[in-house]
N, C-alpha and C positions, 0 to 999 in steps of 0.2 A: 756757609752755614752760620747762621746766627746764633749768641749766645744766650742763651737762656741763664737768670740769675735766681736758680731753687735752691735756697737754704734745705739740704738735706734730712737737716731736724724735725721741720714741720709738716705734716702734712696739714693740708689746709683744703675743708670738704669746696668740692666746686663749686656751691653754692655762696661761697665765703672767698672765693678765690679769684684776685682780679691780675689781668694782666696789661702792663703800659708799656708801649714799643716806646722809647727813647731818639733823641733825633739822630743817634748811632746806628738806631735799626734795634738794639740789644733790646728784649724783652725782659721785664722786669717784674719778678708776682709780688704781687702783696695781700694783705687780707682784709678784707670788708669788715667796715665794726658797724657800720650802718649806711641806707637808702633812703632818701625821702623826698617829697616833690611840697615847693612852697606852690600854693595858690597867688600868694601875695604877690611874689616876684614871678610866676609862671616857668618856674623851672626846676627839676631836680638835680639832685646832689647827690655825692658817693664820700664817705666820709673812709677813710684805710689807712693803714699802717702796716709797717715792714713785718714781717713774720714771727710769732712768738711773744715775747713779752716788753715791745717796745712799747713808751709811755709817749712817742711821737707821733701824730697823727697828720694827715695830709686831707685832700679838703678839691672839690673840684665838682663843675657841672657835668651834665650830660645829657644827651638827648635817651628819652625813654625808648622812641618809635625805634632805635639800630638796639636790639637787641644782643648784636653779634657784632662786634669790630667797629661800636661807637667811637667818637671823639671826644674827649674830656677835654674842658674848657678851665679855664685858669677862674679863678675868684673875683670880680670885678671892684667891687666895692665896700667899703667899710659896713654898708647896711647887711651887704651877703654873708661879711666874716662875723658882724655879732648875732646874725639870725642862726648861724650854722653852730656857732660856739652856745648859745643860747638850746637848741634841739640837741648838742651830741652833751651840755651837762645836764637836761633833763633824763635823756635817753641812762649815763653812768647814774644816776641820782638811781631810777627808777629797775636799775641791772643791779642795784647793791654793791656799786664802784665808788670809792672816792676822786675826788678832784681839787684840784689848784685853779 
């Protein structure tokens, strides 16, 4: 049986709820703080973090077409990390969040 890693505290609506198998196999949830697909680069992205009020965020592609049991893809390049950092401080700007 595999472990599952659910912070007890949070519930986290499904829709906000992402799960990542680890190369352990152990499932790990986390929570979606935003979705978006560049035209530029022709790919979307999942922006999450650990459950609750973590100020850490994680950052990854993915294909749109697997709805169910996608692969998330690591951040290739410098132009991905400031397109991505550029849309998640507009997104906090425009949610009434601050940022560093």
């Amino acid at each position: 049986m595999k472990d599952i890693n659910v912070p007890f505290d949070f519930d986290i609506p499904e829709e906000k709820r992402l799960e990542v198998i680890d190369e352990a196999g152990n499932t790990q949830v986390f929570e979606i703080v935003l979705t978006f697909h560049s035209d530029e680069l022709g790919k979307s992205y999942v922006v999450y973090k650990e459950p609750g009020d973590s100020d850490e965020v994680f950052a990854a592609s993915f294909n749109e077409e697997e709805k169910e049991g996608g692969k998330l893809s690591a951040i290739d390049t410098d132009e991905e990390f400031d397109m991505i950092e550029e849309v998640l401080n507009t997104f906090l700007d425009d949610d009434g969040h601050s940022h560093d």
